[in-house]
C-alpha positions, 0 to 999 in steps of 0.5 A: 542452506541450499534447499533455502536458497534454492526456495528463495531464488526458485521465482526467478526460473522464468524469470528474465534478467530485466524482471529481476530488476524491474522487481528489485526497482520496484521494491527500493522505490516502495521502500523509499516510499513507505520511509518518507510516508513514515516521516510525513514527507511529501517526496512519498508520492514520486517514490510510490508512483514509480514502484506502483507503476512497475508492480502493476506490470508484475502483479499482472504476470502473477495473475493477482489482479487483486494486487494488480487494482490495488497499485493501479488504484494506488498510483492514481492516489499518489497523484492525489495524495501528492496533490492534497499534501502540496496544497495550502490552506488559504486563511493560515497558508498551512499545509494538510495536517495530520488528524484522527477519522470523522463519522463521516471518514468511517462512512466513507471507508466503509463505501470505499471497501465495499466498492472495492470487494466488489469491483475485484471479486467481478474481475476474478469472476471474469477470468474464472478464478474466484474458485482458488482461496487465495483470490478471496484473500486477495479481495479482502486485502484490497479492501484495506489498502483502497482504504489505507491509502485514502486515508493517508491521501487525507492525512488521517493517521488510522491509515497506518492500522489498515495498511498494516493489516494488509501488509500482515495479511500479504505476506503469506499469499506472496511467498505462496505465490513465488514472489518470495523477495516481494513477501520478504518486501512486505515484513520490512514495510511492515516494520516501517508502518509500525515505526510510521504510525508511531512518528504520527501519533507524536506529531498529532500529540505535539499539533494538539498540545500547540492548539490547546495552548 
């Protein structure tokens, strides 16, 4: 139990007191987030701008500049996202409803992953670290989550597939990284994601059995 703990805590031996609660802030807020993002809550995006607002500054000490684009692009996307969802139609005055990808969404997304490897792959190769294996994880991962989150911006439910993906994939490089409560973070969003995708499948299921009435 001691060598555990001892594991568990070992991230914060560098650590100052305010990091410690800028790190545990960031998670509740990013817990918050997910949850209203699971229950189809518009209050998803003042929560995650305050989360990815603190992680940007943490992923930065933890030189995962992955990481570090993925909540930078995250926290633009929230003011976006924010903005769709408050949004209302002008023939019906409905707000964006959930819906199922396009051609055109999958053309999108694969645009939008591309520019992502890329862009994240120069910027390790400018601080000279793309010869580490995890920086190529790292890329990969945000891929997925540049799309995830545009797709749940746009209120497609194949956003919870991609983010989960990423999240699965995150965990071990954050427990490899010291950032043990933030892996520990990332099973629970995991969990949630699970739970999020099935609440939006029953909406989707109820919207369409209303219009096919």
């Amino acid at each position: 139990m001691t060598a555990f703990t001892d594991f568990l805590f070992s991230q914060f031996s560098g650590y100052t007191p305010l990091l410690v609660v800028i790190e545990v802030t960031a998670i509740l807020f990013g817990l918050l987030s997910v949850i209203f993002s699971a229950r189809n809550n518009i209050l998803v995006y003042p929560a995650g701008l305050v989360s990815t607002g603190l992680y940007i500054y943490l992923m930065y000490r933890a030189d995962l500049y992955g990481d570090l684009i993925i909540n930078g692009y995250y926290f633009y996307m929230s003011i976006y996202g924010w903005l769709l969802w408050s949004r209302r139609d002008r023939q019906d005055n409905s707000r964006l409803k959930i819906t199922t990808v396009t051609i055109k969404d999958n053309i999108k997304s694969g645009v939008i992953f591309t520019v992502s490897v890329i862009f994240v792959s120069g910027v390790y190769i400018f601080f000279d670290m793309f010869s580490f294996w995890w920086a190529y994880v790292d890329t990969f991962i945000t891929g997925l989550f540049f799309i995830g989150m545009w797709l749940l911006a746009k209120r497609k439910i194949e956003n919870w597939a991609y983010l989960i993906a990423g999240d699965i994939i995150a965990i071990p490089l954050f427990f490899y990284k010291g950032l043990i409560f933030t892996g520990f973070y990332y099973i629970v969003l995991t969990s949630i994601a699970f739970y999020g995708y099935n609440v939006w499948k029953r909406i989707l299921r109820s919207e369409k059995q209303i219009h096919s009435a």
